[in-house]
C-alpha positions in Angstrom: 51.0 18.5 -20.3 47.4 19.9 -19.8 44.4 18.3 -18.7 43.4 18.1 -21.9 46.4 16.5 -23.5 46.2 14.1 -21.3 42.2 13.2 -21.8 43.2 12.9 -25.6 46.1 10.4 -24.5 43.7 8.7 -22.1 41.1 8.7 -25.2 43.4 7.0 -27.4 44.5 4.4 -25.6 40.7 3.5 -24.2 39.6 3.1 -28.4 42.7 1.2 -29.0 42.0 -1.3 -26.1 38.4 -1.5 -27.2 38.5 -1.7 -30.5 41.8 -3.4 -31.4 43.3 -1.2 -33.4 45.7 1.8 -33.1 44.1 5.0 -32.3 46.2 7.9 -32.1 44.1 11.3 -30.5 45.7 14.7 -31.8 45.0 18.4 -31.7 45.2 20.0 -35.6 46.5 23.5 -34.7 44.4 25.0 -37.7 41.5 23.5 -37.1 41.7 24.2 -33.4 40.2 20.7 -32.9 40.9 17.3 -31.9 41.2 14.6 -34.6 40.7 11.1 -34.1 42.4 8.8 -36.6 42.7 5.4 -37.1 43.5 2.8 -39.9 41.0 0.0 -40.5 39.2 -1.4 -37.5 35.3 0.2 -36.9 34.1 2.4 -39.1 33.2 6.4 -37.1 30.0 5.5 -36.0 31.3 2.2 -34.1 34.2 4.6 -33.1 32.0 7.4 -31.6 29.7 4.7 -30.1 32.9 3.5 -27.8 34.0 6.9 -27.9 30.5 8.1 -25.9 30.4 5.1 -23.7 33.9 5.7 -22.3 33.0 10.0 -22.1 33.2 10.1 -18.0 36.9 9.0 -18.2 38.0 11.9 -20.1 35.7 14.6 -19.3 38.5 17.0 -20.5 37.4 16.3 -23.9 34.3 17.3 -25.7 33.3 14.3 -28.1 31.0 16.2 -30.1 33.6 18.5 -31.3 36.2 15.6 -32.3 37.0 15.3 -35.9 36.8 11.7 -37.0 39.4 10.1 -39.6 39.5 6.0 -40.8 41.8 5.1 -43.4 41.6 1.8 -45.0 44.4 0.0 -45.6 
């Protein structure tokens, strides 16, 4: 698994814990990105706020290129 793999994993479980809600981290092979997605739970700017305060723990990852997705339940 690569560094960065492992940054997403560590992302993931770092929103879940903080926000309460399952967070899965994945890479969209099209897009070439990483996507955050979520259901319920913080809306994306409450999401990117934990996201940012958490960044030193997975420096692997840059947050500004994330993809941000919340479905509602």
């Amino acid at each position: 698994m690569s560094t960065r793999a492992r940054s997403a994993r560590r992302l993931a479980s770092l929103l879940a814990v903080r926000t309460g809600v399952h967070v899965v981290v994945r890479y969209d092979r099209l897009l070439r990105r990483y996507q955050v997605v979520w259901i319920d739970g913080p809306d994306e700017a409450q999401m990117r706020t934990v996201a940012m305060a958490n960044a030193t723990v997975v420096p692997d990852i840059d947050l500004g290129e994330l993809l941000w997705h919340r479905s509602v339940s």
